[in-house]
N, C-alpha and C positions, 0 to 999 in steps of 0.2 A: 476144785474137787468138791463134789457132790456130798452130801453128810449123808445122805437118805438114800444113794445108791453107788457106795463106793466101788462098786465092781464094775458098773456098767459105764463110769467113769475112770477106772484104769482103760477099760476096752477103748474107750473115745483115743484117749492119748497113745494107746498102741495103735489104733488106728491110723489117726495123724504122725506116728512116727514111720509109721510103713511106708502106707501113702509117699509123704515125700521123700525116704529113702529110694522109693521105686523110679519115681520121677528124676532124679537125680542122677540112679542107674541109668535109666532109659536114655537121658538126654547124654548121658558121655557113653552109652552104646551110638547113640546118633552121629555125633561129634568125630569120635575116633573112627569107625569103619565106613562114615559118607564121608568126611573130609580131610582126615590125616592121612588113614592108610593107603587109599589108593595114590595119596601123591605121593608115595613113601618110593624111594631106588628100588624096584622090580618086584613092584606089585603093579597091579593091574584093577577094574573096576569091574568085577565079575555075578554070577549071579547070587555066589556067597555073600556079596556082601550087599544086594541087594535084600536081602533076608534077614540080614543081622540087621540093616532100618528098620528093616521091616516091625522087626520085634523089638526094637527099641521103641518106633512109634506107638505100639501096641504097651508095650511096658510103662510108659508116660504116661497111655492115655489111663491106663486100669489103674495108675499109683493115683493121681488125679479122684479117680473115682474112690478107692480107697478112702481119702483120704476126705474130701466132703462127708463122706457117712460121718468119720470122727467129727465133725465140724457140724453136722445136723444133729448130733447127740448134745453137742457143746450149747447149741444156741436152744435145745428144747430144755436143755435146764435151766439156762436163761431166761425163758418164755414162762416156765414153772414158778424160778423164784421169784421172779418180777410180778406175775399174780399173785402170791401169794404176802410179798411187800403190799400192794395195789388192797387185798381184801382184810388186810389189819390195818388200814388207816381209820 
């Protein structure tokens, strides 16, 4: 946690929690309706559930992105405080 900009350091860590909440989502949207359901007793491999991949893959990919922003906020406070260790020696 940032001392000099505590808010914008909760937002990192909601970020990274979204983020791979999403991912997580997406990948058991992926799982369940490409590979359980249709081998499920009378179901079938339709364009439903081509769609619900669909947005599963879609869902992975934006929690992913999500989820980097939190992690570029993470390491520019890193970058911040490491200069600023680096310009008091």
């Amino acid at each position: 946690m940032n001392k000099k900009f505590p808010v914008l350091s909760v937002v990192s860590i909601i970020l990274r929690g979204f983020g791979w909440l999403a991912v997580i989502i997406g990948l058991y949207c992926l799982t369940y309706y490409g590979l359980i359901e249709p081998n499920m007793a009378g179901h079938s491999f339709g364009p439903g559930n081509r769609t619900e991949i669909l947005q599963g893959v879609i869902l992975s990919f934006s929690g992913l992105i999500v989820a980097v922003f939190g992690e570029i906020i993470g390491v520019l406070f890193a970058i911040e405080e490491n200069t600023r260790k680096a310009a008091n020696k």
